[in-house]
C-alpha positions as CSV (number, residue, x, y, z in Angstrom):
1,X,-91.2,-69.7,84.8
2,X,-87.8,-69.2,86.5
3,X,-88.0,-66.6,89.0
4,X,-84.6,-64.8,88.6
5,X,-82.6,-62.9,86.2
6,X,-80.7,-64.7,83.8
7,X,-77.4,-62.3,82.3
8,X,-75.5,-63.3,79.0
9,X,-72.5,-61.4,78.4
10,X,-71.4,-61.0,74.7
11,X,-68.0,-60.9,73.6
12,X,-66.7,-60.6,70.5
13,X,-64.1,-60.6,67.6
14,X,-61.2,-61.1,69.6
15,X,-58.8,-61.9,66.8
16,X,-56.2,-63.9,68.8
17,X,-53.0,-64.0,66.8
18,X,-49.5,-65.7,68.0
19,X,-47.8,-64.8,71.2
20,X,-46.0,-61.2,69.8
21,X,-47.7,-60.4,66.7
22,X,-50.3,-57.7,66.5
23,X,-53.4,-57.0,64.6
24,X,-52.4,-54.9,61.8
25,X,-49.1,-54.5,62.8
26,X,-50.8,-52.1,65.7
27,X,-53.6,-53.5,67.7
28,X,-52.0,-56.2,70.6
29,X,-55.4,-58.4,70.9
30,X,-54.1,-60.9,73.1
31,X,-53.2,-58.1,76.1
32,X,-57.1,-56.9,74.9
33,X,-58.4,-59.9,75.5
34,X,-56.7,-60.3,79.0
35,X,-58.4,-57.1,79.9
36,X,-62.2,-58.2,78.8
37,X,-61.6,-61.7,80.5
38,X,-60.5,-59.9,84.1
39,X,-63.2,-57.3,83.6
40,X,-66.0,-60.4,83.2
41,X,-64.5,-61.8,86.1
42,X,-64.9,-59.1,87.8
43,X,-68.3,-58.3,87.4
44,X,-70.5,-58.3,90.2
45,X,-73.3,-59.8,89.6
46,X,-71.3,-62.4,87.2
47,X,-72.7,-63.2,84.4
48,X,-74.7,-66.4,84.0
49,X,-72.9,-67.3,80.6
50,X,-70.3,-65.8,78.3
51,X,-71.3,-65.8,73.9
52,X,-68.4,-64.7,71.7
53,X,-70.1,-64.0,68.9
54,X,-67.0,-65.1,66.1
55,X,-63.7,-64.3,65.0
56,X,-62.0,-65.8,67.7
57,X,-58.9,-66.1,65.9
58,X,-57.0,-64.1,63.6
59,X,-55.6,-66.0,60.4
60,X,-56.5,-68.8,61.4
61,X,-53.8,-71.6,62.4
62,X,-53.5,-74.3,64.8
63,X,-51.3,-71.8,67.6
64,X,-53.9,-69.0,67.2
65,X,-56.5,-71.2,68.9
66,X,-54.1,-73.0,71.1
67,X,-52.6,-69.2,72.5
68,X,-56.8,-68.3,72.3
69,X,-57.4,-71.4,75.1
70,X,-54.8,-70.3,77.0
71,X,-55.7,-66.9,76.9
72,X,-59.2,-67.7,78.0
73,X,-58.0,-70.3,80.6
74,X,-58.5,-67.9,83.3
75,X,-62.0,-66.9,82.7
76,X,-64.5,-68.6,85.5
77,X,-67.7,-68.4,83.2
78,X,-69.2,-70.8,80.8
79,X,-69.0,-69.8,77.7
80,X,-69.2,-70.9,74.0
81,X,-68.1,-69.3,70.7
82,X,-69.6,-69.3,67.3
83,X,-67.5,-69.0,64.0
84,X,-66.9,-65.5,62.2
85,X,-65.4,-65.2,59.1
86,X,-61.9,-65.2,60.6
87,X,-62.5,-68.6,61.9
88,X,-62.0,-72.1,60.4
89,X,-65.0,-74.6,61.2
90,X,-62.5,-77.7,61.2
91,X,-59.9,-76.3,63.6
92,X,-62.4,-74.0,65.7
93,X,-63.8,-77.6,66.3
94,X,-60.7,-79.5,67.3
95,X,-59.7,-76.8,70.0
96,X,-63.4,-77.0,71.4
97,X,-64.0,-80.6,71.2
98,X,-66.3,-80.7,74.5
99,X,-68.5,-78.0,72.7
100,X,-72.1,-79.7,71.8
101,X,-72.4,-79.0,68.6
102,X,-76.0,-79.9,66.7
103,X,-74.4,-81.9,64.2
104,X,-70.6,-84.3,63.4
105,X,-69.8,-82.0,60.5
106,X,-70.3,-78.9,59.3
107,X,-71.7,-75.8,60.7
108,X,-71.0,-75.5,64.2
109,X,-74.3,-74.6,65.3
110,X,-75.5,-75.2,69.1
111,X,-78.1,-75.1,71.4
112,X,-78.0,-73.7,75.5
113,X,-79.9,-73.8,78.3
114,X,-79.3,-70.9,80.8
115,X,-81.8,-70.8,83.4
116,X,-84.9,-69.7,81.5
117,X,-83.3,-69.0,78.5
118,X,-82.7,-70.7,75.3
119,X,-79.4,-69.7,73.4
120,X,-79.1,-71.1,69.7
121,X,-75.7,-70.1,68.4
122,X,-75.7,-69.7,64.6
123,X,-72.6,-70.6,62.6
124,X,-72.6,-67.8,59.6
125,X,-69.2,-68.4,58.3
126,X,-68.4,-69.0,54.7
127,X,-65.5,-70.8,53.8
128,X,-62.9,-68.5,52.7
129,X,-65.4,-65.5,52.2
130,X,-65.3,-62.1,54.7
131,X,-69.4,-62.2,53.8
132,X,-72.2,-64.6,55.8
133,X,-74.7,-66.9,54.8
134,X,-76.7,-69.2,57.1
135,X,-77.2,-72.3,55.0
136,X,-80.0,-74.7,54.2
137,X,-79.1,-76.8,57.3
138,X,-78.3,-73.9,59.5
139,X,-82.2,-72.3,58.7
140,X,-84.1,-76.0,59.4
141,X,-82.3,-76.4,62.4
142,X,-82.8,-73.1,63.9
143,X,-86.6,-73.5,62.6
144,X,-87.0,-77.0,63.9
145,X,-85.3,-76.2,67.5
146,X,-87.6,-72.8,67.9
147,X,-90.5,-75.0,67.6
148,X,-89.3,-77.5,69.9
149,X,-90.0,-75.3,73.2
150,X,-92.4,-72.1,71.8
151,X,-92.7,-71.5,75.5
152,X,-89.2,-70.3,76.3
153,X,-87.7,-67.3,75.7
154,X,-84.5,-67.4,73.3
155,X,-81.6,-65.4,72.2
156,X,-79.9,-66.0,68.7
157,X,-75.9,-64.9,68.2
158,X,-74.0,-64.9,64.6
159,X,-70.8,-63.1,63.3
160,X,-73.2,-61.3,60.7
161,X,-74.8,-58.5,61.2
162,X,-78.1,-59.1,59.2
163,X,-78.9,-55.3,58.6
164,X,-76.7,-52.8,57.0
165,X,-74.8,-50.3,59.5
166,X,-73.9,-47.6,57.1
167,X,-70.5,-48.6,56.8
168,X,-70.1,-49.5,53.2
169,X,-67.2,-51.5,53.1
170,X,-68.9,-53.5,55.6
171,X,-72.2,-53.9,55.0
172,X,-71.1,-55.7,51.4
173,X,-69.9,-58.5,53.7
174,X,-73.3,-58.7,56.4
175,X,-75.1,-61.5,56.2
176,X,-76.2,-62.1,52.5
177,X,-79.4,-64.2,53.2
178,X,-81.1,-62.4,56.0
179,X,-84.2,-62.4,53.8
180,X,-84.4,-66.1,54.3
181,X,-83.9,-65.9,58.2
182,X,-86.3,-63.0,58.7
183,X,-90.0,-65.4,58.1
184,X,-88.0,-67.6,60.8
185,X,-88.0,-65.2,63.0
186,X,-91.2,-63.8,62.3
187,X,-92.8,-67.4,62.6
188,X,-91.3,-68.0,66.3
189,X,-92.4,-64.6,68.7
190,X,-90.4,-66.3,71.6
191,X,-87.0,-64.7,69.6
192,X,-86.1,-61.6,72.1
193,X,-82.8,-60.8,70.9
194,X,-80.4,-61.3,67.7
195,X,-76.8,-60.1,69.0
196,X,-74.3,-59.9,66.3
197,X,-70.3,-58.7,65.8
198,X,-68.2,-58.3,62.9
199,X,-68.1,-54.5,63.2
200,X,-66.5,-54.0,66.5
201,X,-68.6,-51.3,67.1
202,X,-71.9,-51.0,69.3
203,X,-75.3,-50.6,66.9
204,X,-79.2,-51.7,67.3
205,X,-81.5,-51.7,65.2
206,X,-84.7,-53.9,64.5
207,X,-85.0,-56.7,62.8
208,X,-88.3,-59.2,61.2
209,X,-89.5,-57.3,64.5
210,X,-87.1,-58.3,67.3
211,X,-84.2,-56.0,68.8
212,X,-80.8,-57.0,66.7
213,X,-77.4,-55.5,68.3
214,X,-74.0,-55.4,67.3
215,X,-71.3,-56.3,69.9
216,X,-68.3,-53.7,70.1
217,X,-65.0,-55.9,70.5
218,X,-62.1,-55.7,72.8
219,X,-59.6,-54.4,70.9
220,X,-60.0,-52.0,67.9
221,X,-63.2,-50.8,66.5
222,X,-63.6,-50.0,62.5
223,X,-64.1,-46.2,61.7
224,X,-67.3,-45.1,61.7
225,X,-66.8,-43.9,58.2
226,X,-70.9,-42.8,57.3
227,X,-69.8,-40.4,54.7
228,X,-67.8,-42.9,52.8
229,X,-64.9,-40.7,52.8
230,X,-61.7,-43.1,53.5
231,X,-60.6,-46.7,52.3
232,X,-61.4,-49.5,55.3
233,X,-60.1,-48.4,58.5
234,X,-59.8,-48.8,61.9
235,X,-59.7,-46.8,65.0
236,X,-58.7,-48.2,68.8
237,X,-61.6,-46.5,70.8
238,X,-62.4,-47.8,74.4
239,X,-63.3,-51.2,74.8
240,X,-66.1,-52.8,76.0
241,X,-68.9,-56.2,76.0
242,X,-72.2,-56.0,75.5
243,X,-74.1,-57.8,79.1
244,X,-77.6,-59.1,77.9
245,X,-80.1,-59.5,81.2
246,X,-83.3,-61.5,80.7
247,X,-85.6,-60.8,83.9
248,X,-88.7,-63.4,84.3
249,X,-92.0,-61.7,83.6
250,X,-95.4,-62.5,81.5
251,X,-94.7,-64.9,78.8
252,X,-91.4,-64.1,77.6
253,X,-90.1,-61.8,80.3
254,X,-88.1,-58.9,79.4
255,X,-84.6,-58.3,78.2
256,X,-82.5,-55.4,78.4
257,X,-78.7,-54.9,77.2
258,X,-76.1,-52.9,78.6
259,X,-72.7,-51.7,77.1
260,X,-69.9,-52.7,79.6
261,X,-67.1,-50.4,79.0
262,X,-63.5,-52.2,79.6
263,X,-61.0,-50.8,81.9
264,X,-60.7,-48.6,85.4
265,X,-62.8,-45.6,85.4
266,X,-63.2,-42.8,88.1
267,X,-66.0,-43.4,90.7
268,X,-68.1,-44.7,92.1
269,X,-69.0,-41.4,93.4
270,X,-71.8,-41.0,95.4
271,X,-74.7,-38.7,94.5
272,X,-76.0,-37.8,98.3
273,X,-74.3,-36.5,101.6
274,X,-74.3,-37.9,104.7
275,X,-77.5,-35.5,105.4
276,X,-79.1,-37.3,102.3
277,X,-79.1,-34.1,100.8
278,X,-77.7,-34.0,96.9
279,X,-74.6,-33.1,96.6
């Protein structure tokens, strides 16, 4: 087994509209996404890979994804994208056309080696629908490619969260068949992690046994509205990417995941005087 950490960062729902238009008529996305790409650069150790976990662009159209590649032109990490509702399949796949997608047509699934770790990127998108399904295809090949190396440790990302957060004008759009990817998960133990989006907002829970996060998003985040109190809203609440590091170990190694707020903070401070004494 690989004898160094491998780290994954997450980013998602970045909602890339054209040059001057803003999300909602309030949130600017494109300065947001500037921000999360110089705070990945920036990161020291950098990440081995970067996942952005759907709803890369906005409407879609042909200049959304043309002003996203520009926009992510100055990132220096690998990285790959899977489709959230947002997205279109067809023209997601023409501005990423070096992507290795599993199959022609179709979902735009893929497998990727980092290090020790397998990532299998799950295309949940439904044509035209804000909900998720994984489809027939989708489920054999995820079932097919977990048995293909039951050794190696591997993380799954998909737009849909398959667990309800509370939220309720959310959760009616999760992902509507998780019952059918739950015994899949169940049947392969080398699944250590099932990181999400589409809420724009950090959550964990469990999931057919394995730890399943939501991403928070670089831009706006919607309102944490448990008592069900307002129609579907949004609040802009600091930013931040979810950094997922694998560390070698027995079996399947261990995985932990940070939040990564985005932006310049205070510090660091230090906790100890030159005596060594705490401060």
């Amino acid at each position: 087994m690989p004898s160094r950490p491998v780290r994954i960062a997450q980013i998602s729902d970045l909602h890339i509209k054209l040059p001057g238009s803003l999300a909602y008529g309030r949130v600017d996305t494109a300065k947001a996404l500037e921000r999360c790409v110089a705070a990945l650069n920036e990161f020291n150790p950098a990440p081995d890979f970067v996942v952005i976990s759907g709803d890369l662009a906005d409407t879609p159209t042909v200049g959304e994804y043309e002003y996203l590649r520009r926009l992510l032109t100055p990132l220096k990490l690998p990285f790959a994208g899977v489709p959230g509702n947002h997205d279109s399949r067809e023209l997601m796949r023409a501005a990423f056309p070096s992507a290795r997608y599993a199959v022609a047509s179709g979902p735009l699934n893929q497998e990727i080696e980092v290090g020790g770790l397998d990532l299998l990127l799950l295309d949940s998108s439904v044509h035209g629908k804000p909900h998720g399904e994984l489809d027939k295809l989708t489920l054999q090949w995820l079932d097919a490619r977990l048995a293909a190396s039951p050794d190696r440790p591997a993380l799954l990302f998909l737009h849909h969260p398959p667990f309800k957060a509370g939220i309720w004008h959310m959760d009616r759009q999760n992902l509507l068949n998780a019952g059918e990817l739950a015994p899949i998960v169940r049947r392969h133990p080398r699944v250590q992690l099932i990181g999400t989006g589409h809420i724009h907002r950090a959550a964990l829970t469990m999931f057919a046994g394995v730890p399943t996060t939501i991403c928070p998003a670089p831009n706006h985040a919607v309102d944490l509205d448990l008592a069900e109190l307002r129609e579907p809203s949004f609040k802009v609440e600091p930013p931040a990417f979810h950094l997922h590091t694998w560390f070698p170990g027995d079996r399947f190694g261990t995985l932990v995941t940070h939040q990564v707020p985005i932006g310049t903070f205070d510090g660091p401070h230090p906790f100890f005087g030159p005596d060594g004494k705490l401060l």
